[in-house]
Every structure is written in structure tokens, then in C-alpha cells.
VOPAGU-2260 file (C-alpha; in pm, 1 decimal, decimal comma):
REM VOPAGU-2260
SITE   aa  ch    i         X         Y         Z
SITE  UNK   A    0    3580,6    -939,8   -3030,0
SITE  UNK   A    1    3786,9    -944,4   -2685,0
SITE  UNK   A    2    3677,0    -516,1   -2693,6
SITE  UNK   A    3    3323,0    -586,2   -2813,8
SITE  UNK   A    4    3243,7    -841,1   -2519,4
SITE  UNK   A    5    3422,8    -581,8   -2278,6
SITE  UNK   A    6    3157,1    -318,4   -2413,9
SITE  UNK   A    7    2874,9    -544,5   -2317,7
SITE  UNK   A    8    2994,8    -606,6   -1997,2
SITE  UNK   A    9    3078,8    -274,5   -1888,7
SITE  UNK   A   10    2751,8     -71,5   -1985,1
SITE  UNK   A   11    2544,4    -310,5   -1722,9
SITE  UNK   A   12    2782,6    -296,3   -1454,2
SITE  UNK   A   13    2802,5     105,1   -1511,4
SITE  UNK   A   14    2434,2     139,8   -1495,1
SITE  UNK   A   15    2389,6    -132,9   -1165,9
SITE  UNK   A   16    2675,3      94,2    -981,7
SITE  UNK   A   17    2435,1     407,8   -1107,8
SITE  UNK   A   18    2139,9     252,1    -973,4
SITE  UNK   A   19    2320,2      92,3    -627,3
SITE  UNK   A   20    2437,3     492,0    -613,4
SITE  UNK   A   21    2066,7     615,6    -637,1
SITE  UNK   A   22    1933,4     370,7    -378,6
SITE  UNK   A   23    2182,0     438,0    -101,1
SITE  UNK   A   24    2150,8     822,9    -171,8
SITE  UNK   A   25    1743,9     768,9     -76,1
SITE  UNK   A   26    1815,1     545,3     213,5
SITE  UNK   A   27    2046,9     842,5     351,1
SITE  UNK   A   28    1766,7    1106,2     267,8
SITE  UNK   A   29    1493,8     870,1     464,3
SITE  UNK   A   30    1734,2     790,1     791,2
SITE  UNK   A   31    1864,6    1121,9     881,3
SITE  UNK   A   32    1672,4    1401,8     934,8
SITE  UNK   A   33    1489,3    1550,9     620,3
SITE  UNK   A   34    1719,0    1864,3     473,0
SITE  UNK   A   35    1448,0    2124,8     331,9
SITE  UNK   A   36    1536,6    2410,6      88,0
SITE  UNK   A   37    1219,9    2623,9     134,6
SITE  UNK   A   38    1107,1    2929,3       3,8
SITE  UNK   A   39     933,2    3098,5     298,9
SITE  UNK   A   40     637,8    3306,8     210,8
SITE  UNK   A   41     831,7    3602,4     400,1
SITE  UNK   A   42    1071,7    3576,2     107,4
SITE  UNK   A   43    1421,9    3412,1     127,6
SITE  UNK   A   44    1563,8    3087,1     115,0
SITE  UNK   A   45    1607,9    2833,9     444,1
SITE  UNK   A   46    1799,9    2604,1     543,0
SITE  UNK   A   47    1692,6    2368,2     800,9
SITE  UNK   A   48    1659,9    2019,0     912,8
SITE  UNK   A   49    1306,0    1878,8     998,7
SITE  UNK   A   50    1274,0    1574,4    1226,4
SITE  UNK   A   51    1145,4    1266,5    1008,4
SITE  UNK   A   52     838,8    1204,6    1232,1
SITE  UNK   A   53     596,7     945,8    1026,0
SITE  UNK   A   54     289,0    1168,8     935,8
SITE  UNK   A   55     -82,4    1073,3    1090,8
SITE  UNK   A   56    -414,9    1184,3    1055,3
SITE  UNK   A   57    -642,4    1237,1    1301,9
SITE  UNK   A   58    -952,9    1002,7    1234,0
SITE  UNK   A   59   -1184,1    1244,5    1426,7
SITE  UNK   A   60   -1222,0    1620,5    1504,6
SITE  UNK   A   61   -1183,7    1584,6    1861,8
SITE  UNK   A   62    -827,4    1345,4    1830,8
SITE  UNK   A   63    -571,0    1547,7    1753,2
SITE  UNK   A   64    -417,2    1520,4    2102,1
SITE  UNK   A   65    -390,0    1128,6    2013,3
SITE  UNK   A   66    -264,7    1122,5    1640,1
SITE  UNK   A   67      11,9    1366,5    1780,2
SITE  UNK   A   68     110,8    1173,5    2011,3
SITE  UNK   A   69      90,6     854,2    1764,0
SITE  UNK   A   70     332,4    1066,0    1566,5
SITE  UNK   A   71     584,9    1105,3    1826,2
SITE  UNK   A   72     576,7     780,3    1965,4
SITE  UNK   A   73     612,2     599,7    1594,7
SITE  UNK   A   74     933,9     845,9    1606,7
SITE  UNK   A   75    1056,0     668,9    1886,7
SITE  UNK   A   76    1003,3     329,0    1758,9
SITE  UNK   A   77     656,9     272,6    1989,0
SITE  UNK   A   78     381,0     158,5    1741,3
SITE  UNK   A   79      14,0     237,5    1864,5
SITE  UNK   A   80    -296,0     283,0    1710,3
SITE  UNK   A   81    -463,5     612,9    1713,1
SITE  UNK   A   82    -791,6     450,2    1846,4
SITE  UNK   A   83    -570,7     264,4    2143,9
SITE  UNK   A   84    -415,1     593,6    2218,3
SITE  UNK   A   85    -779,3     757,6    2242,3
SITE  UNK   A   86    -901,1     533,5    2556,4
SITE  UNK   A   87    -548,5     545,9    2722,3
SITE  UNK   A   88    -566,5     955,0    2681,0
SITE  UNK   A   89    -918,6     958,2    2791,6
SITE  UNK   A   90   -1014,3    1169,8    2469,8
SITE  UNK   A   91   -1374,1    1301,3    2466,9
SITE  UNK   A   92   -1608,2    1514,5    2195,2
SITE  UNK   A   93   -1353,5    1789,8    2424,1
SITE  UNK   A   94   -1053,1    1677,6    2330,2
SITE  UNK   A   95    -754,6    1537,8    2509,0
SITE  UNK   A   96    -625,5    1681,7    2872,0
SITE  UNK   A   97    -253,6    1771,4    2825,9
SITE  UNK   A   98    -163,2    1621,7    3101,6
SITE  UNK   A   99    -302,8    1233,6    3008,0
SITE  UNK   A  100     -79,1    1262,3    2720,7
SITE  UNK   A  101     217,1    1307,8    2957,5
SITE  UNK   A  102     121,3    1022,5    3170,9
SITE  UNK   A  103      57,7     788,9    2869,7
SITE  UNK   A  104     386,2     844,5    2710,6
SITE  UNK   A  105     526,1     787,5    3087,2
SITE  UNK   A  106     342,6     478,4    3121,5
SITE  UNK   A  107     547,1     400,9    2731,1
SITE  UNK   A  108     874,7     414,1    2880,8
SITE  UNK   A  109     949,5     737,8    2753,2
SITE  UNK   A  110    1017,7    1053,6    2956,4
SITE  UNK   A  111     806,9    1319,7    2965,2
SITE  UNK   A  112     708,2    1673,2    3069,9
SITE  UNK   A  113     467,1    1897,3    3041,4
SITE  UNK   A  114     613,2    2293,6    3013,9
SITE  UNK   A  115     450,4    2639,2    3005,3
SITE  UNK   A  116     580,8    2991,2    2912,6
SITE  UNK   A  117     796,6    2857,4    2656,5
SITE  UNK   A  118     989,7    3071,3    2399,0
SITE  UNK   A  119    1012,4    2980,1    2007,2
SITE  UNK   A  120    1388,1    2954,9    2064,0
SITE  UNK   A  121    1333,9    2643,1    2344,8
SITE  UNK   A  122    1159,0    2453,1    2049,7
SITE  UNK   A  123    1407,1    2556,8    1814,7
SITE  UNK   A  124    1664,1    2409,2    2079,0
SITE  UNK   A  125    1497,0    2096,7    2175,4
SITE  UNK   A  126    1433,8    2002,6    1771,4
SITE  UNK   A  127    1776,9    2056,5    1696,5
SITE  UNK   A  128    1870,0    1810,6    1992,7
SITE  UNK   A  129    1619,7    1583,2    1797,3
SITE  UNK   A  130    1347,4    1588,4    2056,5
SITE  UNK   A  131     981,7    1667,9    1910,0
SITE  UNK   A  132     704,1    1895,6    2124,6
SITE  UNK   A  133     364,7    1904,4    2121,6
SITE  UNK   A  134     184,3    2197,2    2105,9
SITE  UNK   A  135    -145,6    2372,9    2164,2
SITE  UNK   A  136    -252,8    2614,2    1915,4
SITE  UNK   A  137    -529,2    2814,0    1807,8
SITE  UNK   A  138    -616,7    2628,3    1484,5
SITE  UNK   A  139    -860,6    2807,9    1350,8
SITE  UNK   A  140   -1130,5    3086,8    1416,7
SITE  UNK   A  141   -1505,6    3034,4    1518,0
SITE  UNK   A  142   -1544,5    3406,9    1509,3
SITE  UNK   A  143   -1362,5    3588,1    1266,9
SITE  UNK   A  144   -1351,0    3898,2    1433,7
SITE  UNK   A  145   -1142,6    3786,7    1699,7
SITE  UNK   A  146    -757,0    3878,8    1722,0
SITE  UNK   A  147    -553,1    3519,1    1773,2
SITE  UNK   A  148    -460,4    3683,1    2161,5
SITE  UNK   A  149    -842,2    3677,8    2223,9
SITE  UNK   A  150    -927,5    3326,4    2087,5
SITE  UNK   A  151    -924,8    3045,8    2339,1
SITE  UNK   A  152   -1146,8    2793,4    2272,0
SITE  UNK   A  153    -998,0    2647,0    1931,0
SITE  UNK   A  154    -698,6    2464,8    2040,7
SITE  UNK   A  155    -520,2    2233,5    1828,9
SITE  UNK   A  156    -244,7    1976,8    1903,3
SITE  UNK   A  157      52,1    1980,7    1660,1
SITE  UNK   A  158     411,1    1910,0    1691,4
SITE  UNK   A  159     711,1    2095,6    1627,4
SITE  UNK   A  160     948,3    1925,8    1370,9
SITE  UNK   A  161    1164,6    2261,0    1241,7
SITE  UNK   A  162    1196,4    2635,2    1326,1
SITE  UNK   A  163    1386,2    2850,0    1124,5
SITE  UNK   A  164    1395,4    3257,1    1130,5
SITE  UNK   A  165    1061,4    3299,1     967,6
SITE  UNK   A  166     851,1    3018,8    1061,0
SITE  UNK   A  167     762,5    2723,6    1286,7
SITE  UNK   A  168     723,4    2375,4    1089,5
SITE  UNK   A  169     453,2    2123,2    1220,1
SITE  UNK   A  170     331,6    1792,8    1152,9
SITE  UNK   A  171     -40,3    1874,2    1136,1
SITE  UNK   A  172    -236,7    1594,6    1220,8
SITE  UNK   A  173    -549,4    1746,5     986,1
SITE  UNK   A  174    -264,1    1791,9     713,5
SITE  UNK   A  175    -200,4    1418,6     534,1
SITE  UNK   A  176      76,5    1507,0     262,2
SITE  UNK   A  177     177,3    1781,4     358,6
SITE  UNK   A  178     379,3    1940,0     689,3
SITE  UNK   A  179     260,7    2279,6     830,7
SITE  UNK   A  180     402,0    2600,1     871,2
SITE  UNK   A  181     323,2    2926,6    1092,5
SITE  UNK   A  182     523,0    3237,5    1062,8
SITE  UNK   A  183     702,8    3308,6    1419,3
SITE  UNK   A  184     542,5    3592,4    1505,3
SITE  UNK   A  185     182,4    3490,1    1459,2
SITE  UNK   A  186     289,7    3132,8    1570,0
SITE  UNK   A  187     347,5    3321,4    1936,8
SITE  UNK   A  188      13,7    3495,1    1897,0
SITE  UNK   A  189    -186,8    3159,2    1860,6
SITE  UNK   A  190      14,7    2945,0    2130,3
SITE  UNK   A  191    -270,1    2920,8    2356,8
SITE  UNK   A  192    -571,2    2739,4    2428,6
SITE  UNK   A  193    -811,3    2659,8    2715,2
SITE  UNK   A  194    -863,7    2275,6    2784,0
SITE  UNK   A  195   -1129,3    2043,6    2990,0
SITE  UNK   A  196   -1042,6    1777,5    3146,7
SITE  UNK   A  197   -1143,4    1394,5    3067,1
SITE  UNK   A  198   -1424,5    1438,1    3379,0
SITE  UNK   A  199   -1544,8    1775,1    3247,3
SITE  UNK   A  200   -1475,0    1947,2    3570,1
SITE  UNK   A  201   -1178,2    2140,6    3500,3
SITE  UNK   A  202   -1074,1    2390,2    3205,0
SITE  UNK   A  203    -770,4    2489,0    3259,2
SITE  UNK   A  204    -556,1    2763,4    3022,6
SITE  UNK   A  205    -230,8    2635,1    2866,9
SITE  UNK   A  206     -14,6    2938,5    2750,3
SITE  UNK   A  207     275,7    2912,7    2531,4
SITE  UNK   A  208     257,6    2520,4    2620,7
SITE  UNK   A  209     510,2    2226,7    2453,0
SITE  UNK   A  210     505,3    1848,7    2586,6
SITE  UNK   A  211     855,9    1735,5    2571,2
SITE  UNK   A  212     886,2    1349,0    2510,8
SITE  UNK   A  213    1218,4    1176,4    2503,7
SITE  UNK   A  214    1334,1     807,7    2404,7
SITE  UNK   A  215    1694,8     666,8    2417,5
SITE  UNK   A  216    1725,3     705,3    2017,7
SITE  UNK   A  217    1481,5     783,1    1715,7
SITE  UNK   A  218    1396,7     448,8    1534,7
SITE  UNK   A  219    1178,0     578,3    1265,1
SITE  UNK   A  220    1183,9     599,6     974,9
SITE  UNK   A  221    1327,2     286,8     905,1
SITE  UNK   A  222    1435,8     222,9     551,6
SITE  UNK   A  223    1253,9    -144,9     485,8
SITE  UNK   A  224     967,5    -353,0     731,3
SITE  UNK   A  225     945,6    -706,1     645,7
SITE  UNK   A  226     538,4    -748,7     542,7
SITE  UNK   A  227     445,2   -1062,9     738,6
């Protein structure tokens, strides 16, 4: 009898430590930063670390500046609604001005810069230091017989979360479910776009172009939000 109960209690308390197991093993998988075997379309395996920013999606053509930036600022524990971050970025039917998105995430506390002439390996730096950048990047093509080097006017905000020795990994505002990839060497050929202003008086190239926004520490994702 004294065996039998000992059987009973046993197979419980094996399958709550199981379970308890399981649980803390996803809480460690959503706080530090995602680990992603991937199979790059070049061929090959990688090994990388993506930064867990929250994914968005833009609610308009024209606000992918915004949703970025709602991205990166969820990342650093500032919640704001795409729509809020619209007005404060001055986004029009253009698009948003690179440099209002530096001043609003200023105005947030955070620091940060606007840089040109980058290199892939300066992303690849500033990721694995935990620090996401925006980008401008030909998106798409209007004209399909244009070369990426010779398309301006399709600019697309995105922002950097991984780079590895094949590709560059984005979270894709137009993307909900899924997070974007570019191989490196045509990622370099699309960094580029040609932006107007919030007055419409100035259009202005940005070449090879990251906005660099830094908090004190990354408070996202967090494992459990008490629903009020």
C-alpha cells in the first residue's frame, strides 16, 4: 500500500517539475534575445541572435517611419500609439522626415542620432551591443527596369534586428508574422532613398542611412502584463 500511494504521488509531482521546466525554458527564450537557426537562401546554416523588438504594422502606406519607430521605442519600454507617433513625426501622404524621428525619440528621453555612409558591419556592431537602427530602403520597384542603385523614390523605413554573413534581418513594418531578410550585398544596393520634408520644401537624399536610438536598458518583451 505504503509503495502504491508513493506511485500516486510521485507521477504528479514528476509531471508539475516537467511542466515548471517547460515554462521557465519559454520565459528564457522570450527575455533574452531570440537565438535563430536559419537556413539562408544562399545555402548554409546561421547562427545569430535577433533583438526581441515587439513587431508592428504600419496602419497606412505612408507610416512606416512611425510604426518603426513604435517598434523601437516598445523595445525600450516607451509605449505609444502608432497614430500619436504620426502627428509628433509630422508624417504626411510623403512619409516621415528622418530627422523628426530623431527629435521625437529625443523629446522620449532616449538618445538619438541620425548617421550617413554607414557600413553593414556598423549595424552588425551596434545590434550586437543591443541597440536597434532604422533604416531607409528601397522597398520595392515602381519601374521594373530600374537597377536598385538607380531607384530613389521608394524608400522604406525598417529596422535592423540581426546581420549575419549572408543577410540583414529586419522587422518590416508591412510584414505582421513574419521578420524580413535582405541578402548583404543587395541590402547595400537598396540603402538609399530620397525624402521630403513635413513642409514639402525640401527632398533631401539619405545614403546608406541608420537612426541610432539608445535607452538605459531594453524592457521588452516582458514575460506577463497584468490586464487591468
Amino acid at each position: 500500500m505504503i509503495r502504491g500511494r508513493m506511485k500516486i504521488i510521485n507521477k504528479p509531482l514528476s509531471f508539475v517539475r516537467t511542466i515548471t521546466f517547460i515554462i521557465a525554458l519559454s520565459l528564457i527564450n522570450t527575455i533574452y534575445p531570440l537565438r535563430a537557426n536559419i537556413k539562408n537562401r544562399a545555402g548554409g546554416r546561421s547562427n545569430l541572435s535577433l533583438l526581441p523588438l515587439p513587431q508592428v504594422c504600419q496602419s497606412t502606406s505612408h507610416s512606416c517611419g512611425a510604426s518603426s519607430l513604435q517598434s523601437v521605442l516598445n523595445y525600450w519600454g516607451i509605449s505609444k500609439r502608432e497614430d500619436e507617433l504620426m502627428k509628433l513625426c509630422n508624417t504626411s501622404t510623403d512619409g516621415t522626415f528622418p530627422y523628426d524621428i530623431v527629435e521625437v525619440a529625443q523629446k522620449l528621453g532616449l538618445n538619438a542620432e541620425l548617421r550617413q555612409n554607414l557600413t553593414v558591419k556598423d549595424l552588425e556592431m551596434s545590434v550586437s551591443k543591443g541597440i536597434p537602427v532604422i533604416v531607409l530602403v528601397q522597398a520595392y520597384k515602381d519601374d521594373k527596369g530600374l537597377s536598385w542603385a538607380d531607384d530613389w523614390d521608394d524608400g522604406h523605413y525598417m529596422v535592423i534586428i540581426g546581420v549575419d554573413q549572408r543577410n540583414v534581418y529586419l522587422e518590416d513594418p508591412e510584414l505582421l508574422g513574419s521578420r524580413g531578410f535582405i541578402p548583404r550585398d543587395e541590402f547595400e544596393g537598396r540603402w538609399h532613398s530620397r525624402e521630403r520634408s513635413h513642409d514639402g520644401k525640401l527632398k533631401e537624399k539619405f545614403i546608406r542611412t541608420g537612426i541610432f536610438i539608445r535607452g538605459k536598458k531594453p524592457k521588452y518583451p516582458r514575460p506577463f502584463v497584468r490586464i487591468c
